[in-house]
C-alpha positions in Angstrom: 5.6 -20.0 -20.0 2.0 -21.4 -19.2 -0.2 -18.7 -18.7 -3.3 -21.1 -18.1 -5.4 -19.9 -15.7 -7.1 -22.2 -12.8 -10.1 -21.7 -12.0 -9.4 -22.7 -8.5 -11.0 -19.8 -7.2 -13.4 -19.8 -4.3 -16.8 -21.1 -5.9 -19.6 -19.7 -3.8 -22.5 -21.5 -5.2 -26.1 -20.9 -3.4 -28.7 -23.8 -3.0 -32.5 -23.5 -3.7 -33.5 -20.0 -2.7 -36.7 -17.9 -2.8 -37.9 -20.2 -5.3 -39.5 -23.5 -5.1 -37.1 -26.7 -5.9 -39.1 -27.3 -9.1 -38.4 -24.1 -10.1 -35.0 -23.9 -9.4 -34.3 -26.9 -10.5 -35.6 -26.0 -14.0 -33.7 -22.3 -14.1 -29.7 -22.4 -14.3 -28.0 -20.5 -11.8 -27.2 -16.6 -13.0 -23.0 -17.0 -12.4 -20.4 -14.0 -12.1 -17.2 -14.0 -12.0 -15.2 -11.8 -10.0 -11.6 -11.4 -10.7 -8.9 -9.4 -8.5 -5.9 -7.8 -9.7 -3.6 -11.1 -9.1 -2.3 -13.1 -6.6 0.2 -10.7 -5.9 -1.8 -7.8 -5.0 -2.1 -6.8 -1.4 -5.5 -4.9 -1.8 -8.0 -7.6 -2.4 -8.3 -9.1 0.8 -11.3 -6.6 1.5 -12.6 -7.2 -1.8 -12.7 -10.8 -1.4 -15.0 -10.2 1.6 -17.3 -8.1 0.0 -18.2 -10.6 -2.8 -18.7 -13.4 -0.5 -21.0 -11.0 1.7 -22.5 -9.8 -1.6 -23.4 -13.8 -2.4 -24.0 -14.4 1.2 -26.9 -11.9 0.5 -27.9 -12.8 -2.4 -28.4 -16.7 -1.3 -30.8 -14.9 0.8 -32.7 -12.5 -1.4 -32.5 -13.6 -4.9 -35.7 -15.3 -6.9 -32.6 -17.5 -8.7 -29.4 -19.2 -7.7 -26.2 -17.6 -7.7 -22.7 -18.7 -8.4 -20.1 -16.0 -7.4 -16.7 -17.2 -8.3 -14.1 -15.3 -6.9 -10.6 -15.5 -9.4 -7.0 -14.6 -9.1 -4.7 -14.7 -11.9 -1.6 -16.1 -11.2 1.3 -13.7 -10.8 3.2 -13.1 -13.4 6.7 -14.9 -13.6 9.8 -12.5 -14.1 13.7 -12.6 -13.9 15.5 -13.0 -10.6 16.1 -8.7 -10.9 11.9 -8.4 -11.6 11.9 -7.9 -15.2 9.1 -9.7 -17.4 10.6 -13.2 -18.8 9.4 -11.3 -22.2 10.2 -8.0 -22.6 9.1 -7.8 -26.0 5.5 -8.6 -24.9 3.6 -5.4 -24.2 0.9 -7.5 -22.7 3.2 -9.9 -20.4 2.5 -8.4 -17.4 -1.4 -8.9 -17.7 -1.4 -12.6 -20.1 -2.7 -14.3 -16.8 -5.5 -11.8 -16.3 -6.3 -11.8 -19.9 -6.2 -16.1 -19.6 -8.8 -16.1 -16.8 -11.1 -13.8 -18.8 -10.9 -15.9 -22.0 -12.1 -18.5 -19.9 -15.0 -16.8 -18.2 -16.1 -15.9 -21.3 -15.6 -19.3 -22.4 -18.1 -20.7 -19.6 -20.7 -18.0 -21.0 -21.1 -17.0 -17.4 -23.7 -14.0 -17.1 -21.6 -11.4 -15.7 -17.8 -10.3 -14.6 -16.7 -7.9 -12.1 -12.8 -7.2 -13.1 -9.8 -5.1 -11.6 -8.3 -4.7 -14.9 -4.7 -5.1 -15.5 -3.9 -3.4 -18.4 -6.8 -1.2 -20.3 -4.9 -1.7 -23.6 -4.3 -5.5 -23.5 -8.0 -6.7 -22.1 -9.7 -4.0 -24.2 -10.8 -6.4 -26.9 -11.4 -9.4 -24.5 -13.6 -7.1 -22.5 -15.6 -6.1 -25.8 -16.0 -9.8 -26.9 -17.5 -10.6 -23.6 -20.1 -7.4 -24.2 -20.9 -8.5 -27.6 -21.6 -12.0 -25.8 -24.3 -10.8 -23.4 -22.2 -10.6 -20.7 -22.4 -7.6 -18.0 -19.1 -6.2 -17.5 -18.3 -3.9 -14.7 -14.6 -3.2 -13.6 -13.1 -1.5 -10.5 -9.8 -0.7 -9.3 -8.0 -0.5 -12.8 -9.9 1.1 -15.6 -10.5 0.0 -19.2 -12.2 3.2 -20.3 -11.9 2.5 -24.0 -14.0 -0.6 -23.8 -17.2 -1.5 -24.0 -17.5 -2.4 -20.2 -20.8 -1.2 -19.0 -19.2 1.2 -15.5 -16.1 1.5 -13.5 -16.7 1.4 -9.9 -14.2 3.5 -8.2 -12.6 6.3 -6.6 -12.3 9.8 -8.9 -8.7 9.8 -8.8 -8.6 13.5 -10.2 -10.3 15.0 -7.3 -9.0 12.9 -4.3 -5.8 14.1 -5.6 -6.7 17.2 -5.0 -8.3 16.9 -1.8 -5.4 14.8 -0.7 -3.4 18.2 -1.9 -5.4 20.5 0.0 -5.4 18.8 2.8 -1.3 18.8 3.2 -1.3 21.9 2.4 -3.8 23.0 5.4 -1.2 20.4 7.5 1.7 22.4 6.3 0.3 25.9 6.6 0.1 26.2 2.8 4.0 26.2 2.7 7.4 24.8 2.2 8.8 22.2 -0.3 7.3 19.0 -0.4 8.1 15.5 -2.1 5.8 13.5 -4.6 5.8 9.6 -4.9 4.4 7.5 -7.4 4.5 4.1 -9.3 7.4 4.0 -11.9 8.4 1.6 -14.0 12.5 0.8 -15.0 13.4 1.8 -18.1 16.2 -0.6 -18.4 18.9 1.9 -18.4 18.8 2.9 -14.4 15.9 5.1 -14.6 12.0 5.6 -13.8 9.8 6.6 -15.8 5.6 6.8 -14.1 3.5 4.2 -15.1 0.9 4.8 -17.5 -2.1 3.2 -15.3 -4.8 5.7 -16.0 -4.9 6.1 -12.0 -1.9 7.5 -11.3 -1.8 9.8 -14.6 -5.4 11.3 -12.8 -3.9 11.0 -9.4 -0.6 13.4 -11.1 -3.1 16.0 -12.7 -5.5 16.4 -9.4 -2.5 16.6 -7.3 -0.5 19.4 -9.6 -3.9 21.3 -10.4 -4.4 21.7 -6.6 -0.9 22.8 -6.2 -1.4 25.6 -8.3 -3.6 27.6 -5.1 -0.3 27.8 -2.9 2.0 29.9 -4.7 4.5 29.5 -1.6 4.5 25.5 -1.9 6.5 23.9 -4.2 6.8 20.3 -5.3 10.7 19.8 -5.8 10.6 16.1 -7.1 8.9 13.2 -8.5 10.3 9.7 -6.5 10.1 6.9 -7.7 8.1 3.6 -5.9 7.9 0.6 -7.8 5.4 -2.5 -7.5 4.8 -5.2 -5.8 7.1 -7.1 -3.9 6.4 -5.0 -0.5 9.5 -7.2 1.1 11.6 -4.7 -0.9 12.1 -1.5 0.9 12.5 0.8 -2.4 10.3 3.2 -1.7 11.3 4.0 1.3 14.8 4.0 0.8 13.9 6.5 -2.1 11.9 9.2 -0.2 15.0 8.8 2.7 17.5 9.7 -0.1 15.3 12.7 -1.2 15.3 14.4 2.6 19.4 13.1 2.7 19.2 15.6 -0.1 17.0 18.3 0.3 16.2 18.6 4.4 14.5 21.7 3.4 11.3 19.3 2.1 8.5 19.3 5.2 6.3 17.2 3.5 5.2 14.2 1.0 2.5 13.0 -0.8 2.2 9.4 -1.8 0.2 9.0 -4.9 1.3 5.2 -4.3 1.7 4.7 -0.7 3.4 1.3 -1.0 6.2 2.8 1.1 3.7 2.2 4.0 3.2 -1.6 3.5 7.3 -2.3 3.4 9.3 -3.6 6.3 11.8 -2.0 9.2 10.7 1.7 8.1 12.5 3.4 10.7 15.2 1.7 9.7 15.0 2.2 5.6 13.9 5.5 6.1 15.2 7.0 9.2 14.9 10.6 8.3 11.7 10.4 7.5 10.6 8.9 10.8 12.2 10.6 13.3 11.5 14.4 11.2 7.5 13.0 11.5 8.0 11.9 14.6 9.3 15.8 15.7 6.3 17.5 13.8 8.5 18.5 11.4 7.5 16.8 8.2 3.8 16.0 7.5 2.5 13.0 4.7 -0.9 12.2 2.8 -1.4 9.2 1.5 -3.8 6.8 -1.1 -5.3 3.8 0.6 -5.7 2.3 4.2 -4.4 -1.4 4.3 -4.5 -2.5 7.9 -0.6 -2.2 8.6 -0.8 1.2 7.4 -2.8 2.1 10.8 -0.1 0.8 12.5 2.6 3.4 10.7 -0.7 6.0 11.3 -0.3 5.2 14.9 3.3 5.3 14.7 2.6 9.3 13.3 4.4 8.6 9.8 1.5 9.5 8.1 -1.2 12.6 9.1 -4.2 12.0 6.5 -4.9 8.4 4.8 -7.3 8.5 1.6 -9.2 4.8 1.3 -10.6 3.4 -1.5 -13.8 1.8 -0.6 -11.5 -2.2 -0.9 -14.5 -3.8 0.7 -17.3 -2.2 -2.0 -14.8 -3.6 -4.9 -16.4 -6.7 -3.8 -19.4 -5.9 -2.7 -20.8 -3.7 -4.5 -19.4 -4.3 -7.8 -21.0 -8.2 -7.8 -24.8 -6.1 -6.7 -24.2 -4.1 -9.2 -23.0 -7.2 -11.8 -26.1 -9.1 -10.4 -28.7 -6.2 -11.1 -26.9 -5.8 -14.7 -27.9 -9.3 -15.3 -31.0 -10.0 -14.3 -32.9 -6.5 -14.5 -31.1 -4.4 -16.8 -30.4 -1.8 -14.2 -29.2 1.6 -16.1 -25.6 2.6 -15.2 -23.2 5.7 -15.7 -20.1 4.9 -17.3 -18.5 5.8 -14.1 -20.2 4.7 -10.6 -18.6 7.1 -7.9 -18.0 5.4 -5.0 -16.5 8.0 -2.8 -13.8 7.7 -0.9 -12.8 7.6 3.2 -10.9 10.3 5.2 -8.8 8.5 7.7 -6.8 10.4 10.7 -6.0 9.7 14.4 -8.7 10.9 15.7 -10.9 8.7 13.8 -8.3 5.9 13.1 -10.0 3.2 15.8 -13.7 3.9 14.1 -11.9 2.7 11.2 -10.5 -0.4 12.3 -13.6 -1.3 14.0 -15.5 -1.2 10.7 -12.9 -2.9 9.3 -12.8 -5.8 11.9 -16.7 -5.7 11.5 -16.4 -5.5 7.5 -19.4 -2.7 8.1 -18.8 -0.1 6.8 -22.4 1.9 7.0 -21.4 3.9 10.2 -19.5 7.1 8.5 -16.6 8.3 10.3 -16.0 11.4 12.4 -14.5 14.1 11.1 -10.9 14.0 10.4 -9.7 16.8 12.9 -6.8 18.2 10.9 -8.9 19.6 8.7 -11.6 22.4 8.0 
């Protein structure tokens, strides 16, 4: 398998800025490279946005040209049932990621903004680029074990736990409830959770939290497997838990991909119709724009949302001041989180549509 990359990115490239043409004819552009997830995944749309506003701003304000090239890794290739073409490659999954970082690094470029793949695999590439000079900040997916200088993201531990407490406040602080998260097959029929450090935090904030309500119980783990969202798994999974168990009144989606896949009332018609009655309450991770729509639709009370659009825009400001002033960073850069319900649903999507995001929402009225 070729696992080149192509740098066929979007190259946003500014002209003469705040500087004279002499002068910035005579300094080389300061270039970052910001690299999404892959192809494949659905959250970068936002992100994509944000670095081009970031550069749009930059063309604008900066003493020195900027070059923001915007990268996805090509998707990896599997077997017609989804299964990596080598399953003895612990890296296989993230070779395309790990390609278009060799490359970057290659090019020298002066910084790279990076939703890491895999921790594990692109730990040493990420290093190599550090020890290079090069100003590495990553979002989304984590290598904490590197050398990066800050993760921009979302404290997965405690919006767990907010996301807990809030469905608990929903359900009156009782009943049994459902928990789905990504699995992986284990090649002999069954799931086991991935090891992505965000789901392992989103698991330990979540069962903490579950601790306070003694009268609420979490009777199973489902499974929900990534990516291909034409595939109804995950909702077909958390319809076969209620077939089971009607006695569950509500779920939490650690990974909410069950709200991005087709026909839900049909693939899960329990689960529809029992939130439809009131009867069954969900919280959920993230806020893709079809997820409003299954909002609207009342499948789902509470939406947590990572901040897609600061992934982009604030993660290539934050790249940019790196490189060219040495700005002083945590190791982690907290960037919050948004509290999406009906009542404030609409101020969503109009910051959305607007890709503004400075007006904070109402309060979400479900909750205290």
């Amino acid at each position: 398998m070729d696992h080149r990359a192509v740098l066929g990115g979007i190259l946003l490239a500014t002209s003469v800025l705040a500087c004279s043409s002499s002068e910035s004819a005579a300094e080389a552009p300061l270039t970052i490279a910001y690299i999404t997830h892959s192809k494949c995944n659905r959250f970068h749309d936002l992100g994509r946005a944000g670095a081009a506003q970031a550069q749009s701003e930059l063309s604008t304000t900066s003493a020195r040209p900027v070059n923001v090239m915007i990268l996805d890794p090509e998707c990896p290739e599997l077997t017609d049932d989804g299964k990596p073409l080598d399953p003895d490659d612990a890296c296989y999954l993230a070779r395309p990621q790990m390609d278009v970082l060799q490359e970057v690094i290659d090019m020298k470029v002066d910084a790279i903004s990076v939703d890491v793949f895999s921790g594990e695999c692109e730990n040493g590439l990420i290093n190599k680029a550090v020890d290079a000079g090069i100003k590495v900040v990553t979002y989304g997916g984590d290598a904490p074990d590197s050398k990066r200088h800050t993760y921009y993201g979302m404290d997965n531990k405690a919006a767990a736990a907010f996301l807990m407490d809030a469905l608990a406040t929903i359900n009156g602080k009782t009943g049994k409830i459902a928990y789905q998260t990504m699995m992986d097959e284990d090649g002999d029929g069954g799931y086991t959770p991935t090891p992505a450090g965000t789901f392992i935090d989103r698991l330990a904030g979540f069962s903490e939290a579950l601790k306070k309500y003694p009268d609420m119980k979490n009777v199973v783990n489902l499974p929900c497997v990534c990516c291909d969202y034409a595939d109804p798994f995950c909702a077909s999974t958390a319809n076969a838990a209620l077939d089971g168990d009607p006695e569950i009144t509500g779920f939490f989606f650690s990974y909410s991909k069950l709200l991005g896949e087709p026909d839900l009332e049909a693939n899960a018609p329990l689960l529809t119709a029992r939130a439809k009655e009131k009867t069954i309450h969900s919280v959920a991770f993230d806020t893709l724009p079809e997820y409003m729509d299954r909002m609207r639709a009342g499948y789902v009370d509470v939406l947590l949302g990572q901040k897609l659009f600061g992934w982009g825009y604030d993660t290539v400001m934050l790249a940019y001041d790196l490189a060219t002033t040495d700005r002083q960073v945590s190791a982690f850069t907290d960037a919050g989180w948004y509290v999406v319900c009906p009542n404030n649903l609409e101020e969503f999507e109009r910051n959305t549509q607007a890709m503004d995001y400075r007006t904070p929402l109402s309060k979400c009225s479900l909750l205290p």
